[in-house]
C-alpha positions as CSV (number, residue, x, y, z in Angstrom):
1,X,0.0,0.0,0.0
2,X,1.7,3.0,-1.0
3,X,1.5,6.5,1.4
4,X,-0.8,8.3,-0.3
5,X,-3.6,5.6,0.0
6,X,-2.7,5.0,3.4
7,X,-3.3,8.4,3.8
8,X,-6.6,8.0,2.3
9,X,-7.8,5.1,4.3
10,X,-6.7,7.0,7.3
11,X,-9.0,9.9,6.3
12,X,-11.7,7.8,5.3
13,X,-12.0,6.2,8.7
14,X,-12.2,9.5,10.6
15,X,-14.7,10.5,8.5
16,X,-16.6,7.4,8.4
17,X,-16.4,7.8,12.1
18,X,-18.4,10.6,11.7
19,X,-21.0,9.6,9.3
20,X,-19.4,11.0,6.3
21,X,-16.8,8.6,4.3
22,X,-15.1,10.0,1.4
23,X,-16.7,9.7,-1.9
24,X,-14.4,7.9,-5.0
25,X,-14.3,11.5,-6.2
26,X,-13.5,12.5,-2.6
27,X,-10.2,9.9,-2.7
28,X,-9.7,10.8,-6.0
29,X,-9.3,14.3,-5.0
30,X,-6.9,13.3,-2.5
31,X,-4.7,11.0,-4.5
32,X,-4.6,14.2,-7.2
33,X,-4.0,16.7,-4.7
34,X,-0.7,14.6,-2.5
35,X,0.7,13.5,-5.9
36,X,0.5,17.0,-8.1
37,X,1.3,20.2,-6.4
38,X,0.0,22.6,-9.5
39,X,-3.6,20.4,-9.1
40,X,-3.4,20.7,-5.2
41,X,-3.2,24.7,-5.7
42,X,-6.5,24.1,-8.0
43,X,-8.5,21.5,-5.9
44,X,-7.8,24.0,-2.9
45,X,-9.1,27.4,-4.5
46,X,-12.3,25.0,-6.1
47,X,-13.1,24.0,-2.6
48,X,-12.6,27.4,-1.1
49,X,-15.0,28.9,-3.3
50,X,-17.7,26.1,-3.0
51,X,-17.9,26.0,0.4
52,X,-17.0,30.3,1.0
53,X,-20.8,30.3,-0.3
């Protein structure tokens, strides 16, 4: 398992924990984001503005 989908499964477990596991677009997101540092900068600002509403 490499780090990044430990990562994930670590996530995914706190948020389970709270009645809200990730999506496959929610991992997917992650997996982007931890492997490609110009996307992160994107998926960051796209969430900032969707949930600044």
């Amino acid at each position: 398992m490499s780090e990044i989908d430990r990562i994930i499964n670590e996530v995914n477990g706190s948020m389970s924990i709270e009645g809200m596991p990730l999506t496959d677009e929610d991992k997917e997101r992650i997996r982007t984001a931890l492997s490609d540092d110009e996307k992160y900068k994107m998926i960051l600002k796209a969430l900032i503005i969707k949930h600044s509403v």
